[in-house]
Backbone atoms as SQL, in Angstrom:
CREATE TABLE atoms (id INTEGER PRIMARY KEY, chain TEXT, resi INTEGER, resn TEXT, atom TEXT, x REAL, y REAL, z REAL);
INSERT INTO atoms VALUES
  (1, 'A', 1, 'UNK', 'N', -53.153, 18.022, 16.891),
  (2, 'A', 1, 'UNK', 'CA', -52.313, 17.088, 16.178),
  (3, 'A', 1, 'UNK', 'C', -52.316, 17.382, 14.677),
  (4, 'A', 2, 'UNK', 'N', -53.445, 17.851, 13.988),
  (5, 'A', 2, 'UNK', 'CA', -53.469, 18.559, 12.535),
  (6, 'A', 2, 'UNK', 'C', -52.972, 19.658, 12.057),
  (7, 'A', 3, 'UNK', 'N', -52.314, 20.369, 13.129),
  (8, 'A', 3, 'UNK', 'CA', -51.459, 21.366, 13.095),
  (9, 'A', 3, 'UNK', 'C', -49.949, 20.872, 12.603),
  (10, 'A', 4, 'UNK', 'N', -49.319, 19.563, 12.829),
  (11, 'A', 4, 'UNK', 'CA', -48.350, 18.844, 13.057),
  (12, 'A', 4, 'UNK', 'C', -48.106, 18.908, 11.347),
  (13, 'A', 5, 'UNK', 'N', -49.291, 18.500, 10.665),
  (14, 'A', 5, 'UNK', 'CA', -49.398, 18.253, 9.199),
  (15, 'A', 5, 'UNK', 'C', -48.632, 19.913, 7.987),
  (16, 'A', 6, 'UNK', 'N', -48.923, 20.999, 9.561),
  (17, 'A', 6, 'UNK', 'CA', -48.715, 22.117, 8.584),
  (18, 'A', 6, 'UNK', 'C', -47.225, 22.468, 8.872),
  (19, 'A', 7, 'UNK', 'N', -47.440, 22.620, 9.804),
  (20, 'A', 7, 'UNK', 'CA', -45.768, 22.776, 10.377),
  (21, 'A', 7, 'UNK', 'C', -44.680, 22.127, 10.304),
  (22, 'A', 8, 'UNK', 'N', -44.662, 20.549, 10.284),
  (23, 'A', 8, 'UNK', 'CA', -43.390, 19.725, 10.040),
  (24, 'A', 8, 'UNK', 'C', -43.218, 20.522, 8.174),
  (25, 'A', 9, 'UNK', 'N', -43.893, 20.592, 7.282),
  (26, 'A', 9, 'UNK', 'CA', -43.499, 20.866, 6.199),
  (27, 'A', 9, 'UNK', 'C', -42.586, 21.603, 6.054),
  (28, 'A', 10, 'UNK', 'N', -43.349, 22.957, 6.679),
  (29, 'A', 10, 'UNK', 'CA', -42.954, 24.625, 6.539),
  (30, 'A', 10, 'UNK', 'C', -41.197, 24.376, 7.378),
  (31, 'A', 11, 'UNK', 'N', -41.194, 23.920, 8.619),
  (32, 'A', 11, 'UNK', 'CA', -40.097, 23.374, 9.259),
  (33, 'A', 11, 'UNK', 'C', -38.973, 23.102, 8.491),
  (34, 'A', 12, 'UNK', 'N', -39.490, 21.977, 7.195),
  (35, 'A', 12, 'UNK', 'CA', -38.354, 21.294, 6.564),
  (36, 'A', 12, 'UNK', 'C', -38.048, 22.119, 5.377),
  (37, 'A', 13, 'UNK', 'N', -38.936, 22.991, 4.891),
  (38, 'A', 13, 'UNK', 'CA', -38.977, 23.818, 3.858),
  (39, 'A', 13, 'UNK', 'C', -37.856, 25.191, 4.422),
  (40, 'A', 14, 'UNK', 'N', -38.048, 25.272, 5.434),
  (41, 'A', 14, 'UNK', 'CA', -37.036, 26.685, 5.698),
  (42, 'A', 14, 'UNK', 'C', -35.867, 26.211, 6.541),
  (43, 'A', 15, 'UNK', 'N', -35.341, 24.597, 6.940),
  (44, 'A', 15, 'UNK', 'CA', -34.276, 24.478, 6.920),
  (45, 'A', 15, 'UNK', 'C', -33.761, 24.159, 5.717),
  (46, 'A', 16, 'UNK', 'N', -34.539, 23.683, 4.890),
  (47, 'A', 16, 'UNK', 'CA', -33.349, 23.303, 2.911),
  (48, 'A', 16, 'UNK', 'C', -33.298, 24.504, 2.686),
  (49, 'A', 17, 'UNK', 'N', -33.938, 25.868, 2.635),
  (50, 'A', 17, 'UNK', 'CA', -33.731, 27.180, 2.427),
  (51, 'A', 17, 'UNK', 'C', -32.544, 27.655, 3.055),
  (52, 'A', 18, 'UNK', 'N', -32.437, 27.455, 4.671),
  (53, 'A', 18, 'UNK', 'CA', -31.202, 28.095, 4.889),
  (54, 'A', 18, 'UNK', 'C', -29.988, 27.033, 4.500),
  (55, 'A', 19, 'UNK', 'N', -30.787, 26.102, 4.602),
  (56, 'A', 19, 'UNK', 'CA', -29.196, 25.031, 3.570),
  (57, 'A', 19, 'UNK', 'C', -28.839, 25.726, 2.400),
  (58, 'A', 20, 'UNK', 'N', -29.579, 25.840, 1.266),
  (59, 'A', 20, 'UNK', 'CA', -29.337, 26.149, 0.262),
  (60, 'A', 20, 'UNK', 'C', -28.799, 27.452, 0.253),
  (61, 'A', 21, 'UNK', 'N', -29.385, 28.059, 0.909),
  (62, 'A', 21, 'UNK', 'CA', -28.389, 29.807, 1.333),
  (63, 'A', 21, 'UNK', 'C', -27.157, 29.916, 1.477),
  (64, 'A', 22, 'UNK', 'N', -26.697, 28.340, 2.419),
  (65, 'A', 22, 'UNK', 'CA', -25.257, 28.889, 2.678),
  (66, 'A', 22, 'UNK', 'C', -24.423, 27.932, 2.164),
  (67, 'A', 23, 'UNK', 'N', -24.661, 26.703, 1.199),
  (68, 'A', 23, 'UNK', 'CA', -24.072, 26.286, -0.089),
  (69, 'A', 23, 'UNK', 'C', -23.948, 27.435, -0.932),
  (70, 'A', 24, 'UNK', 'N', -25.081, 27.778, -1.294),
  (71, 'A', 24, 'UNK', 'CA', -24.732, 29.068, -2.399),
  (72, 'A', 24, 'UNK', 'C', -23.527, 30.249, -1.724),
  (73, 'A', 25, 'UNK', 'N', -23.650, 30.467, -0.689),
  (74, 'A', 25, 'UNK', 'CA', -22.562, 31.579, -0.186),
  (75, 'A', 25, 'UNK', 'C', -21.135, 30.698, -0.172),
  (76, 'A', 26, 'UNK', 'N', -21.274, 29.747, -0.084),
  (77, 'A', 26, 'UNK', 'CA', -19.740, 28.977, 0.018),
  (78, 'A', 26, 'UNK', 'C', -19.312, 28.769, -1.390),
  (79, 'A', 27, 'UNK', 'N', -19.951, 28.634, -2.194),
  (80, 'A', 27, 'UNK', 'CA', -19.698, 28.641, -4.151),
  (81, 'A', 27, 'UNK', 'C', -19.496, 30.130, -4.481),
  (82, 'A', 28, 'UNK', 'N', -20.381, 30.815, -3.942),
  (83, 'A', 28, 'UNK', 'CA', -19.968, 32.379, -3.840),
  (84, 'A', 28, 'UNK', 'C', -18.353, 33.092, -3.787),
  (85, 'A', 29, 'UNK', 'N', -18.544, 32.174, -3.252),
  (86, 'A', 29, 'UNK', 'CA', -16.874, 32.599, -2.410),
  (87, 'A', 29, 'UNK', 'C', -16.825, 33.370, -1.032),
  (88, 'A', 30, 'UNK', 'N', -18.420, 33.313, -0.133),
  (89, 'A', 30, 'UNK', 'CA', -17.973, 34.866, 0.896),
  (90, 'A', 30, 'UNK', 'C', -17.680, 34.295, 1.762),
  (91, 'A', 31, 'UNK', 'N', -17.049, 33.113, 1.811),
  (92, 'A', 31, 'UNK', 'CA', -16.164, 33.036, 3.536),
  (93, 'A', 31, 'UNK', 'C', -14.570, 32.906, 2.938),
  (94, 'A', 32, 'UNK', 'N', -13.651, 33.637, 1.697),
  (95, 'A', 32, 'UNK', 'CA', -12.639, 32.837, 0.998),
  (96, 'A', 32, 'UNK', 'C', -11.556, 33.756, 1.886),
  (97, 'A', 33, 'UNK', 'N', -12.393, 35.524, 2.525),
  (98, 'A', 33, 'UNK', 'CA', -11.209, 36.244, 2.481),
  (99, 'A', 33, 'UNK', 'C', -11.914, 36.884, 4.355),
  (100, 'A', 34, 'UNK', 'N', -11.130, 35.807, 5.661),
  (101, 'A', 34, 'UNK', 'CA', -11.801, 36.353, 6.634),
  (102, 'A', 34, 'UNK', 'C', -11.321, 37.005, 7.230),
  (103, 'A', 35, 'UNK', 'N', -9.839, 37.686, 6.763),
  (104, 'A', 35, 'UNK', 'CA', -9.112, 38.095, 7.912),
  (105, 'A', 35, 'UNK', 'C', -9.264, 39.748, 7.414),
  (106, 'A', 36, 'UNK', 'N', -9.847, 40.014, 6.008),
  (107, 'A', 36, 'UNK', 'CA', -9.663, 40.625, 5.453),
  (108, 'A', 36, 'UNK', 'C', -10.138, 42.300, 5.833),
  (109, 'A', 37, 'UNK', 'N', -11.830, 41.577, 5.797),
  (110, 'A', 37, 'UNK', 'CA', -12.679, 42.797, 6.219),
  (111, 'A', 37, 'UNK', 'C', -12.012, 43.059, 7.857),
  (112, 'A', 38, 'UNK', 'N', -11.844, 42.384, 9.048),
  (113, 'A', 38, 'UNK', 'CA', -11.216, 42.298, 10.435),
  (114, 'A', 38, 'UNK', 'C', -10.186, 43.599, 9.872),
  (115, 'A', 39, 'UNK', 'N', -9.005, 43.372, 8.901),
  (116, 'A', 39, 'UNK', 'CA', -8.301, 44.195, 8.716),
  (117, 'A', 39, 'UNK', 'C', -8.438, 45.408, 8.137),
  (118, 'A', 40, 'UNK', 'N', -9.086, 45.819, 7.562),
  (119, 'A', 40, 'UNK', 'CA', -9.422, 46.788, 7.008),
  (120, 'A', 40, 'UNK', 'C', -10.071, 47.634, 7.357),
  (121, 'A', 41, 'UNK', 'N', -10.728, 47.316, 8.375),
  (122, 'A', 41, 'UNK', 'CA', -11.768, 48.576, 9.600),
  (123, 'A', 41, 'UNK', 'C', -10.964, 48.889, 10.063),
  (124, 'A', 42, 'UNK', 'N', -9.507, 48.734, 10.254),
  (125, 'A', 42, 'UNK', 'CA', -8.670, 49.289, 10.993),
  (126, 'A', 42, 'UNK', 'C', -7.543, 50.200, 10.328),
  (127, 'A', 43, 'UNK', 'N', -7.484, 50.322, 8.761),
  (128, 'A', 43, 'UNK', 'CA', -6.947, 51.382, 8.434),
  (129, 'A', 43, 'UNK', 'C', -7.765, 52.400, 8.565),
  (130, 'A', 44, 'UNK', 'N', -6.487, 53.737, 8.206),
  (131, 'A', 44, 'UNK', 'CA', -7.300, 55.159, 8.341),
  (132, 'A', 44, 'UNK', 'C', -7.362, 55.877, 7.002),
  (133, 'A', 45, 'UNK', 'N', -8.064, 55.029, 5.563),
  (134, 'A', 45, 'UNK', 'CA', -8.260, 56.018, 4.756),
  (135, 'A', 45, 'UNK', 'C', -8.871, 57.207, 4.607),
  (136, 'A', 46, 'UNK', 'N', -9.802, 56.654, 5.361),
  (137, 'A', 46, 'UNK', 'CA', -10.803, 58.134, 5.000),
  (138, 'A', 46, 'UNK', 'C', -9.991, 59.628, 6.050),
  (139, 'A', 47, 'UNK', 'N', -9.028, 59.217, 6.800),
  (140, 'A', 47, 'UNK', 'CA', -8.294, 60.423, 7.645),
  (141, 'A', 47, 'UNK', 'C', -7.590, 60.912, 6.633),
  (142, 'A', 48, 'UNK', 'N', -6.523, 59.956, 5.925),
  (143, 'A', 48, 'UNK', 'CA', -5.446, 60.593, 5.141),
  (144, 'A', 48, 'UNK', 'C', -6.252, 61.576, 3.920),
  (145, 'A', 49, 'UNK', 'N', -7.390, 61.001, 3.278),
  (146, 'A', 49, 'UNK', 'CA', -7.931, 61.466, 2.127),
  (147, 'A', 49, 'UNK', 'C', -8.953, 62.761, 2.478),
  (148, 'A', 50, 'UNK', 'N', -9.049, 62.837, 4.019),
  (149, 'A', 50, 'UNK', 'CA', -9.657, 64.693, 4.209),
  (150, 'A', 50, 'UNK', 'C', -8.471, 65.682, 4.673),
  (151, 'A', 51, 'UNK', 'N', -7.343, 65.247, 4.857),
  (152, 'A', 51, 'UNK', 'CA', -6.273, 65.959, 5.114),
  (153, 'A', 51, 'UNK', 'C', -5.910, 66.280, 3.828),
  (154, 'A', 52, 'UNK', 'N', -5.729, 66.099, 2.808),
  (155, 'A', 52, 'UNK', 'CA', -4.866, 66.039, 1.184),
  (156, 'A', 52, 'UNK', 'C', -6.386, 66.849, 0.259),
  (157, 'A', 53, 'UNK', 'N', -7.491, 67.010, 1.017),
  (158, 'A', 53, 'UNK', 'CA', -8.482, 67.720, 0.648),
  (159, 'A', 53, 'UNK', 'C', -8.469, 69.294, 0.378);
């Protein structure tokens, strides 16, 4: 049961951590542009730019 004393802390301490992680990423801006990266793995720069090499 004195184990309870160490762990509920650490518990609440590393969920406000990942809270605070992903407030900060949302002020960040990294969810503003999602369709973006999806689109862009799908051009072929790096083909056109070893052909023109």
């Amino acid at each position: 049961m004195s184990v309870l004393v160490y762990l509920v802390p650490i518990a609440l301490g590393l969920g406000l951590t990942g809270l605070f992680a992903f407030l900060w990423s949302l002020r960040a801006g990294q969810y503003d542009d999602l369709d973006g990266a999806a689109l862009r793995i799908l051009e072929d720069d790096d083909l056109r730019d070893s052909n023109h090499a």
